[in-house]
C-alpha positions, 0 to 999 in steps of 0.5 A: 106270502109277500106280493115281492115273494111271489115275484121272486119265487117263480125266478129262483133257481135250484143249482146242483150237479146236472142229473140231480133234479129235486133230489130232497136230501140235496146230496149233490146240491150247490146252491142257488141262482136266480133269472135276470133275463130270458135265458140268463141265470146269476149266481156266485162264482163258488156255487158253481165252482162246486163242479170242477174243471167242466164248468170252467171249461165252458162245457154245460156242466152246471144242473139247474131246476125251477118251476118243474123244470130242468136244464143244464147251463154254461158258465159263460162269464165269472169273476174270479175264476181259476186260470186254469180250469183244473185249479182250484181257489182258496178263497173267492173274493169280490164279486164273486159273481158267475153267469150261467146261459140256459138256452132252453129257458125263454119263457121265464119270470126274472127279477128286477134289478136295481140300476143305482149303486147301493147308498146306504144313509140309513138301514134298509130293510130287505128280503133275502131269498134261496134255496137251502136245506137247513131243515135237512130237506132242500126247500125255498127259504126267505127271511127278513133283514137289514143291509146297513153298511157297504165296506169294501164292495160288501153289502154288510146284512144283519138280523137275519144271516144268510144259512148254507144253501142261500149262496147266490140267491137274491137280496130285496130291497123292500121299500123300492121293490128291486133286487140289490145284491146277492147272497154271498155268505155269512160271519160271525155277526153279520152276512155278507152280500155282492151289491148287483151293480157289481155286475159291471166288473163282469164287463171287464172279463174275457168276452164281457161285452155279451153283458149288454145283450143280457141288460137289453133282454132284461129291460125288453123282459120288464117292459113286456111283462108291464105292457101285458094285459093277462093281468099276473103281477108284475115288478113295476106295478108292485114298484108302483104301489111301494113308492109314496104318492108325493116322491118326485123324480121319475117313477117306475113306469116311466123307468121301465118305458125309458129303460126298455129304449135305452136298451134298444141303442148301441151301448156305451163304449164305456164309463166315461161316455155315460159319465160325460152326460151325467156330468153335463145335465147335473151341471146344468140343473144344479149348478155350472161348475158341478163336479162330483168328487165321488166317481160313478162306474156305470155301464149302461145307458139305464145306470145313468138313469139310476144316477139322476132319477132322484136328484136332490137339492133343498134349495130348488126342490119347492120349484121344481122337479129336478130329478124329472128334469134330469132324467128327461135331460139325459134322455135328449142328451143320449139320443142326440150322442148316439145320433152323433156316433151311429146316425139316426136309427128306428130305435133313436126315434123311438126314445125321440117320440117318448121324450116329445110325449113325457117331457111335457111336464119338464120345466119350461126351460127344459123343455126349451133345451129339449127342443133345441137338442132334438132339432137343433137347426131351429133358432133357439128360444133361450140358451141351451146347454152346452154339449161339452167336446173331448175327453170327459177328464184326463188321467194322473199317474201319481207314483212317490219316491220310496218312504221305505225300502224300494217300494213305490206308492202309486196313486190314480186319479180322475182330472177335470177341466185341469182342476178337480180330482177324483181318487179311483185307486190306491196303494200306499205300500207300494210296489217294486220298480220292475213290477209297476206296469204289471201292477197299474196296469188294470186300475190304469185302464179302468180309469181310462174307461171313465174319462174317454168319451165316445173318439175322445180318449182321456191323455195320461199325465204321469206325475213323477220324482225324477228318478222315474224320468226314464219309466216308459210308461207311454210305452206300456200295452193296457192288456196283454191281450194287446199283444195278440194285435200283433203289428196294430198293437198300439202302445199307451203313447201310440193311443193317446196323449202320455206326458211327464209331471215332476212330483218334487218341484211341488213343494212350494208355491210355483216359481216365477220362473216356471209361471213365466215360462209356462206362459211363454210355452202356451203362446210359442214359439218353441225352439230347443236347446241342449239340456246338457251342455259342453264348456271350455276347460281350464287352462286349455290351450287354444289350438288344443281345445280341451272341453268338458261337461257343465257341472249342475250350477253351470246348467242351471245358470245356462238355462235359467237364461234361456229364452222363455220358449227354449225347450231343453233337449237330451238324446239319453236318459234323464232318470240317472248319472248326467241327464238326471243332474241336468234335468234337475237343473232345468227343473229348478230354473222353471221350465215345463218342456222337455224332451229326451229318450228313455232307452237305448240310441245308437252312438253318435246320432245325437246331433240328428235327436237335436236337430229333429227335435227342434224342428219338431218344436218349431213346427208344434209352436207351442205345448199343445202342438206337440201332442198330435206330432209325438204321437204320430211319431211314436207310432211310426218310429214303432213300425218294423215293417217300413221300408229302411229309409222311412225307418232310419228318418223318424228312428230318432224318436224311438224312445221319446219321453216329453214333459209338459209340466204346468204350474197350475195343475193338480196334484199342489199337496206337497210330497213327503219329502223332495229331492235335492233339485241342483244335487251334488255339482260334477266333478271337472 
């Protein structure tokens, strides 16, 4: 047996019907599971699936067996999982994981898990490891094999296949001495893993946030069982001897000290807060304008450890460690966050005093930086790096015209600083009209998660064709667990910054127009004028004024000689009929703001929507002053429990939609085919 065996096997897991204990011919056998932490047994959602609607009915209805032991658990989080528990699925796809608490198990061995999301430039060897009853009698099985791919959330295994009954069990990397993944089954060629790090989607489900308390007992676990002075093995010490003597970065004993006061802090309120350090100490060990186009999900202080422990660059690799500096960096910077955010705690002050004692051996001008962060009234010696402040990236909602049919092709991405993009979803194809926000609904709020830091929520720019113009998307909830808020529940424009793009105008390089204009839009002032607009008719007698509305060219010549800070005002849609032509025309004659509603107003009140609108520009001044207000009227138009006064002075709100479209943003890759921006002039 290999020293990693002999540390997987006291952790494996015998999952069955409750009652079933060690039957050998395993007839109500489901297959196995293994500890990650005190009380916390990991396994897939079609193993314990086996049990029917108890075990998705939260009753402790999964039987479990290790080391002479038994017990009954809970199924406390699984994805997928039945809607109902008396249903059954089809098929189980990724991740496939569920999480079973066994109250009764405190004193247990637990695996290690990895912190680093699976990148495999060549194959790696692993272990997997399970229960099985191949041989007719259910008994412990290990073999060895390869993970040599990653495709669509699979770890792809060859050589050795995982065997019925191996479901749910780990997988070992052998070089790093942690577990990657979990069996989840076989093919013809190939079996078929879930990469550990997909235990993070499990912090999306229903009551996901206990996720937090099963990391921080995992890392408790692993620092005690390293501190102990029984002398029984341990995973960091076989990490120890695994990992060559000459590899820089930060090695397991410092992990395992570093992870277990991560663990101790307040979590992470999401991807993006953990992001936004990272981001910030790559950018300043490697280079000040770093941006990876590869996006991270972490969810946990460590997982940003696991980002950054082996950070590699050939140029100033012979000079320094930069994975140490990183790491150290990191640390600092995260102690000085939660400070920010909760105040100093025993627990801050903890990693604080392990920072002072181990980043000794950072470089000097890390340390520097390290001090300056730590103490920052004290004078500084050199430069420090730059705490960023906002949002870590904004958020682009990219949907096309049709190609074919009347399915929209949808796109998110990341944004930073204005410029670099970062794909996160997709869908070519695309869906209809009616079932867009149903279908953006979940990658929209996953990006989110990766660009809101701590208070500083991500702003949504949806880039639209303008038959779009009227998709409410500042009125879309992100969950419909929203909705349970009742009167608090606050719509995506009620939260955050939600403006239009246009996706047509980017066919070409920028007009003139639209650069002026956007110059004189950051600068104000601001002032509104009508979109649309009425103009004598001919032949109308004087006394008898007879008038009737611009045909588009009439717009576009109007508003093309508008001042530079006119902003176009329309009190309905824009998306068809006459607001769609005359939006159109303002589009063409370069301007970057607008405003006008994308529901139903009572008749009549369009001269109070313009006059309210133009005293919202005036008192905004320029395009990022409007932000703050429309949100807040967003919010207050919204409340149906105001008093009828307050309610009827900001109900010229209701609906409103704002474009703020600069012509230095991306996406600048032209669509496949754009509208005919004038379109076919009014009839008189």
């Amino acid at each position: 047996m290999s020293a990693l065996d002999a540390l997987v096997r006291p952790a494996l897991v015998r999952i069955a019907a409750p009652g079933d204990g060690y039957d050998p011919h395993g007839d109500r056998y489901w297959g196995t599971g293994f500890f990650i932490a005190p009380g916390w047994v990991l396994t897939c959602a079609h193993v314990v699936a086996k049990g029917g609607s108890a075990v998705w009915r939260h009753e402790r209805a999964v039987g479990l067996s290790w080391q002479g032991r038994a017990a009954t658990g809970e199924v406390v989080l699984a994805k997928p999982r039945p809607e109902r528990p008396e249903h059954e699925l089809g098929h189980w796809d990724f991740p496939d994981l569920a999480l079973v608490r066994v109250p009764e198990a405190t004193d247990v061995s637990c695996v290690r898990l990895s912190e680093r999301p699976p990148v495999i430039a060549q194959p790696i060897p692993v272990s997997l490891h399970g229960w099985s009853r191949q041989t007719g009698r259910v008994g412990i099985r290990q073999a060895v094999g390869e993970a040599h791919a990653v495709d669509g959330g699979a770890l792809l295994l060859r050589w050795t296949l995982p065997v019925e009954g191996l479901s749910g069990g780990p997988v070992v990397d052998l070089a790093r001495g942690a577990v990657i993944g979990l069996n989840k089954g076989r093919g013809t060629d190939e079996g078929a893993a879930v990469p550990i790090t997909a235990l993070r989607e499990l912090h999306d489900a229903p009551g996901g946030a206990i996720l937090h308390e099963v990391m921080r007992d995992h890392d408790r676990h692993h620092l005690g069982r390293y501190r102990s002075l029984a002398g029984h093995p341990d995973w960091t010490r076989a990490q120890i001897r695994l990992r060559p003597p000459t590899t820089q970065g930060v090695g397991p004993g410092r992990r395992v000290h570093l992870y277990g006061r991560l663990a101790e802090l307040p979590p992470p309120a999401g991807p993006g807060e953990v992001m936004h350090l990272v981001d910030e100490v790559k950018r300043r060990v490697l280079h000040d304008d770093f941006q990876s186009v590869l996006e991270a999900d972490p969810r946990t202080w460590r997982e940003g450890v696991g980002l950054l422990h082996e950070l590699r660059d050939p140029v100033q690799e012979a000079i320094q460690d930069l994975g140490l500096n990183a790491v150290f960096l990191y640390a600092t910077l995260v102690a000085r966050h939660v400070t920010d955010l909760h105040g100093d705690s025993p627990a801050v002050e903890s990693l604080v005093r392990w920072i002072e004692d181990e980043a000794v051996e950072a470089h000097p001008a890390i340390q520097q930086e390290i001090a300056q962060l730590l103490t920052p009234d004290q004078p500084a010696a050199a430069p420090v790096a730059v705490r960023e402040t906002g949002a870590r990236a904004d958020v682009l909602v990219e949907i096309d015209t049709p190609h074919y049919g009347t399915r929209f092709p949808w796109r998110i991405k990341l944004l930073f600083d204005g410029r670099t993009v970062s794909p996160l979803h997709h869908d070519d194809h695309g869906v209809e009209r009616e079932r867009l926000e149903e279908t953006l609904r979940a990658p929209l709020a996953d990006a989110l998660s990766h660009g809101d830091s701590g208070e500083h929520l991500a702003a949504v720019e949806a880039v639209l064709p303008l038959d779009l113009f009227d998709l409410a998307i500042d009125g879309w909830r992100l969950t419909p667990d929203d909705e349970l808020l009742g009167a608090y529940a606050l719509t995506l424009g009620q939260q955050r910054t939600v403006v239009v793009r246009h996706a047509g105008r980017r066919t070409a390089p920028p007009s003139h127009e639209w650069l002026k204009r956007w110059r004189a839009a950051e600068h104000g002032p601001l002032r509104a004028i009508p979109l649309r607009a009425e103009v004598p008719a001919a032949g109308a007698e004087a006394h008898a004024p007879h008038v009737r509305r611009e045909t588009p060219r009439q717009a576009f010549a109007r508003l093309l000689d508008a001042d530079e800070g006119a902003v176009p005002v329309f009190c309905g849609r824009v998306g068809v009929g006459e607001g769609k032509r005359a939006m159109a025309a303002a589009l063409a004659a370069g301007h970057p703001l607008a405003l006008w509603r994308t529901g139903p107003h009572p008749d009549g009140d369009c001269a109070d929507f313009h006059e309210q609108a133009g005293r919202l520009l005036a008192a905004a001044g320029r395009a990022d002053g409007l932000h703050r207000p429309v949100r807040t009227l967003r919010i207050r138009a919204g409340d149906e429990e105001a008093d009828p006064g307050e309610r009827s002075a900001d109900a010229w709100a209701e609906h409103l939609a704002v474009l703020v479209d600069p012509p230095d943003r991306p996406p600048h890759a032209p669509p496949l085919q754009g509208p005919d921006l004038l379109g076919e002039e009014a009839a008189p």
